[in-house]
C-alpha positions, 0 to 999 in steps of 0.5 A: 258273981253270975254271969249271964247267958244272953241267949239264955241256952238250954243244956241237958247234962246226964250224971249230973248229981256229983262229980264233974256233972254237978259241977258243970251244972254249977258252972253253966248256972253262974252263967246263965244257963238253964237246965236240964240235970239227970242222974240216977240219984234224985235226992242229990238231983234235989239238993243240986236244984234247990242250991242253983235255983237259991244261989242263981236264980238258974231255970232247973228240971231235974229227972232220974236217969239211969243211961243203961236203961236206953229207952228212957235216955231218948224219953229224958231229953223229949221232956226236957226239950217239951219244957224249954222248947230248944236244947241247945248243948247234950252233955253225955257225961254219965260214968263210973270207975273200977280200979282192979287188974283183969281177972280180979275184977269182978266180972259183973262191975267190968259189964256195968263200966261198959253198959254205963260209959259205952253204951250209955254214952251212946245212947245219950249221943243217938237220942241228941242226934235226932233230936238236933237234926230235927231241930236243925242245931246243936252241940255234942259233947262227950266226957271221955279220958286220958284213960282211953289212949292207952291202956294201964295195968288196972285199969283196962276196963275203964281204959277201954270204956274211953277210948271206945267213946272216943273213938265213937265220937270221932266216927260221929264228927265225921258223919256230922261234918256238913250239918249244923251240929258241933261235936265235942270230945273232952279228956279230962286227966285226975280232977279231984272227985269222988271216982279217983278218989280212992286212986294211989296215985293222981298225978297233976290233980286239979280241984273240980272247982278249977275242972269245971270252970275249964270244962265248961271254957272249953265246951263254950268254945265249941272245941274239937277235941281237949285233955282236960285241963290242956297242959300237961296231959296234951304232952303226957298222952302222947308220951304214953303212946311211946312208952315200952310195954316194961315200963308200963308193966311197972306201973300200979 
């Protein structure tokens, strides 16, 4: 069943062609929302916008983005914001992952885990930024992880890739504290997709399905900061931060 969006709010998403991008697209089409999808992969751009349009009769545009091409991140939102007029929630959601100990890893992949998460993030939050002064209202979000408080054996690169976001949308809550615009931090803990899948170990693994639809709760709600879903990670993550450094040296 969808349900509608009243107010029929716009929400431009990057990294939208798979994952929990695609499903919060999916999430947010079931209930009314319009669309303004980006990824780096168009035909599965195509696909997604062709179901939601089928399934839900949503109001989709779609664009070929890739976040580490920064100039064209500001571009993507400017059309967006042409065709709907109003944007009402940017969802910086674009990432990738690569499991491997520091030195093995490929330099080149820790510089594109960088690029695309950090920098790319970034750049999808200063483009909101102006676009929601000037308009005078908005909603951040930002998808970071439980990965970011604390660093683990193999995965440092991704690790420090989320605790930088993180720590660079607290840094913009604060600077936004007196204007009209939220900001959202999400962490979400192993959500059954394509980036751990390949995981050894994904302890409290949820379906997207489920992933989604609490993402987008949460999102709606116009949280502050959420592990993603709540509980256990609220408590998990702050166990890590006890834990000694021989314990974690044990872990894969």
């Amino acid at each position: 069943m969808t349900m509608q969006n009243t107010k029929a709010e716009t929400v431009f998403i990057t990294g939208a062609s798979s994952g929990l991008g695609q499903q919060m697209a999916i999430e947010f089409a079931r209930r009314g929302y319009r669309l303004a999808l980006t990824a780096r992969r168009l035909e599965n751009l195509e696909q997604l916008k062709a179901k939601l349009e089928a399934e839900y009769q949503a109001a989709v545009i779609i664009r070929a983005l890739d976040v580490t091409e920064f100039d064209n991140v500001k571009a993507a939102l400017d059309e967006a914001k042409q065709h709907f007029g109003d944007i009402d929630k940017v969802i910086a959601n674009a990432g990738i992952g690569y499991s491997q100990r520091i030195g093995k890893l490929s330099f080149d992949k820790v510089k594109a885990t960088i690029d695309t998460n950090v920098l790319g993030c970034m750049a999808t939050i200063d483009a909101a930024v102006g676009l929601f002064k000037a308009q005078g209202f908005g909603h951040i979000v930002a998808v970071s992880s439980v990965a970011g408080y604390r660093g683990l054996p193999g995965g440092g690169a991704y690790g420090a890739s989320k605790a930088a976001v993180s720590h660079y949308v607290e840094a913009l809550r604060a600077e936004l504290y007196f204007k009209p615009i939220d900001v959202t931090l999400l962490c979400p803990g192993y959500i059954d997709t394509p980036i751990n899948q390949a995981a050894r170990s994904r302890p409290f693994c949820i379906p997207v399905e489920k992933g989604g639809r609490l993402l987008v709760d949460l999102i709606e709600r116009k949280v502050k900061r959420s592990t993603v879903p709540r509980w256990p990670w609220a408590l998990v993550v702050r166990l890590l931060a006890w834990l000694p450094v021989a314990l974690i040296a044990r872990m894969a």
